[in-house]
C-alpha positions as CSV (number, residue, x, y, z in Angstrom):
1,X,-9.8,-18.4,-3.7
2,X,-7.4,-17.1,-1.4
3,X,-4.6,-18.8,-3.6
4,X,-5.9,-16.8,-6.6
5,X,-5.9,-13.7,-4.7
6,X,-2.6,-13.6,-3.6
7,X,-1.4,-14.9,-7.4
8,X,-2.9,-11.7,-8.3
9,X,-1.2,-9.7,-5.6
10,X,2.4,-11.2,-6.9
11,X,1.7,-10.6,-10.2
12,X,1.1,-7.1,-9.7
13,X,3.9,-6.5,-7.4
14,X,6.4,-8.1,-10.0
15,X,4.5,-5.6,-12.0
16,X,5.5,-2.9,-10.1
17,X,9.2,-4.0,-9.8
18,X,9.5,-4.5,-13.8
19,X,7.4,-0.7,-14.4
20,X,10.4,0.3,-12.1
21,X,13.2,-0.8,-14.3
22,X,11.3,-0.1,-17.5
23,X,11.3,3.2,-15.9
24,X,14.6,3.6,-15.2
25,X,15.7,2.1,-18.7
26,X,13.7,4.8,-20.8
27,X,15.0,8.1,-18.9
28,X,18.5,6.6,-18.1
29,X,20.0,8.4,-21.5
30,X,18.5,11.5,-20.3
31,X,20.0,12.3,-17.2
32,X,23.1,14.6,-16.6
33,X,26.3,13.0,-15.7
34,X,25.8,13.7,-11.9
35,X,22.4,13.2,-10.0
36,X,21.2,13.6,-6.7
37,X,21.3,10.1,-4.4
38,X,19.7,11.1,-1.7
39,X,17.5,13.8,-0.2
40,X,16.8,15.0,3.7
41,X,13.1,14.5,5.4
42,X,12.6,17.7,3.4
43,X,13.1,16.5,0.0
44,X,16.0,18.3,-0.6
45,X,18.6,16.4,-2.1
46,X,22.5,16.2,0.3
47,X,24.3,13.7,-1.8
48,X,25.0,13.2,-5.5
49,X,26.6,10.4,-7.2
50,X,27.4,9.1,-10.8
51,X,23.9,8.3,-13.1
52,X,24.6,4.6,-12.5
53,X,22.9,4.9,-9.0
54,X,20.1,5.3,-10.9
55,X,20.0,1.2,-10.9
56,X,19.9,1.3,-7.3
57,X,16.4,1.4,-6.8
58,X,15.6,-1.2,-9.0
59,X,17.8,-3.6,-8.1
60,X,17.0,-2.7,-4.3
61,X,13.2,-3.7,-5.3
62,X,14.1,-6.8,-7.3
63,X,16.2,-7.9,-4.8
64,X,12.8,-7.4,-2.1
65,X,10.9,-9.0,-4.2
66,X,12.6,-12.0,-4.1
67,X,13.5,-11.9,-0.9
68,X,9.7,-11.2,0.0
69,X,9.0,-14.1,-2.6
70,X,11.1,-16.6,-0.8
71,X,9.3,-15.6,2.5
72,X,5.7,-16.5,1.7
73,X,7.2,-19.6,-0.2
74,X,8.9,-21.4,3.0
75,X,6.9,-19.5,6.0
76,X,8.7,-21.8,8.1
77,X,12.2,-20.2,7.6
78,X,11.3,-16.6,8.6
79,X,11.3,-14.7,12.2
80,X,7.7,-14.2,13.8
81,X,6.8,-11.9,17.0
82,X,4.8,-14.5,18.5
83,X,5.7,-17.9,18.9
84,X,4.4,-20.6,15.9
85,X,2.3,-23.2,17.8
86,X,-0.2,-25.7,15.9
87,X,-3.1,-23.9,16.9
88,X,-2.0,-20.5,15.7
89,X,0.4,-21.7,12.8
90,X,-1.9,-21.0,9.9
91,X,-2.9,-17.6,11.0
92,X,0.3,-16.5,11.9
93,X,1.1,-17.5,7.8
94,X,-1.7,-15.7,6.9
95,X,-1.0,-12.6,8.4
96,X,2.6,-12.9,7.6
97,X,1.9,-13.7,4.2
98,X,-0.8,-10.8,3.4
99,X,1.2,-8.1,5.4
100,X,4.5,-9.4,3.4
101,X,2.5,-8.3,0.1
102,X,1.3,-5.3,1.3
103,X,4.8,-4.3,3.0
104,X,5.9,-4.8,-0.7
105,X,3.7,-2.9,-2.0
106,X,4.3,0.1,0.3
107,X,8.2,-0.2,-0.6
108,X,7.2,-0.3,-4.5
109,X,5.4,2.8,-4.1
110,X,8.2,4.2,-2.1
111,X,10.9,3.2,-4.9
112,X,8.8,4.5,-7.6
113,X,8.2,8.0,-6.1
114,X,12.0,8.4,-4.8
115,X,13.2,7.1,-8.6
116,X,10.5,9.8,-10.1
117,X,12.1,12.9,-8.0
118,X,15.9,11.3,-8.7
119,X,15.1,11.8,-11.8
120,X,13.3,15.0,-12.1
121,X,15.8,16.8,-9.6
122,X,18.6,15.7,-11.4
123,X,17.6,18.6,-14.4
124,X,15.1,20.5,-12.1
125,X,16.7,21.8,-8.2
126,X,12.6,23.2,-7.9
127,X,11.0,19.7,-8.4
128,X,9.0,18.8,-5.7
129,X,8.5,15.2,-5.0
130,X,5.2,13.7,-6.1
131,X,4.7,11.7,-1.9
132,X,6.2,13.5,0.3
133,X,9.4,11.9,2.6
134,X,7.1,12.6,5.8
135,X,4.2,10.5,4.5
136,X,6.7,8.2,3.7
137,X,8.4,7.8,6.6
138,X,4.9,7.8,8.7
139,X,3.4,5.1,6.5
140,X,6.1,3.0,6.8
141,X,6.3,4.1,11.0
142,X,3.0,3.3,11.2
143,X,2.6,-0.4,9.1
144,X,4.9,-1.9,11.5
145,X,3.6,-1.7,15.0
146,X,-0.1,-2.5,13.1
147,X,1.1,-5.7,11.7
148,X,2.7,-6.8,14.9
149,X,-0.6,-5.5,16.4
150,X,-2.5,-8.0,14.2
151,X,0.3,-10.8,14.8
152,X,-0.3,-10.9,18.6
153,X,-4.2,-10.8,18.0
154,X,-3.4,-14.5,16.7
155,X,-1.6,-15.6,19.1
């Protein structure tokens, strides 16, 4: 079962990453010539670049995924905050390897909503992004210390 689960976890986050580029592929023709590449923790965007940075989200997120993929694949090769004994080395996998999927998740979400304001910025300066950078920035602050959290409760 837990097998199926997590198939069903991958195959919605490759979902997410291929939504992403489909994305980006239909509104690519459609942006001006010069777009906004980055915004402050206010949404407000302080640096501009050529249209072809709009690929840099997608690639960014294909380039997690399979980073991510290779992770849960060999378990063995990746950095843990507790050290891998016999007795705790298939929960420490199992945490890693459910938190891995959720952390990928998060960033999908994250990619998707900065791609959606790129895009909508770059023809409107009063768009408003859809999640704002703070609840970014504190989901992502926040995720961390809880997954070490649960790390060291397997210890």
């Amino acid at each position: 079962m837990e097998n199926i689960l997590f198939t069903i976890f991958d195959i919605f986050n490759f979902g997410l990453v291929v939504f992403l580029w489909w994305f980006t592929l239909k509104n690519y023709n459609t942006l001006p010539e010069r777009i906004p590449v980055h915004f402050d923790m206010e949404g407000k965007a302080d640096g501009f670049g050529g249209r072809i940075y709009a690929f840099l989200m997608p690639v960014l997120g294909l380039g997690l995924y399979a980073l991510f993929v290779y992770g849960m694949r060999h378990p063995e090769d990746t950095n843990f905050p507790v050290e891998i004994t016999a007795q705790n080395m298939n929960a420490q996998f199992l945490v890693m390897k459910i938190g891995l999927r959720i952390l990928f998740l998060l960033l999908a979400v994250i990619f998707m909503n900065i791609q959606d304001y790129m895009f909508r910025s770059a023809v409107d300066d009063q768009a408003k992004p859809r999640i704002t950078f703070a609840t970014i920035f504190l989901f992502v602050v926040l995720f961390t210390p809880a997954l070490l959290f649960i790390a060291h409760l397997f210890k």
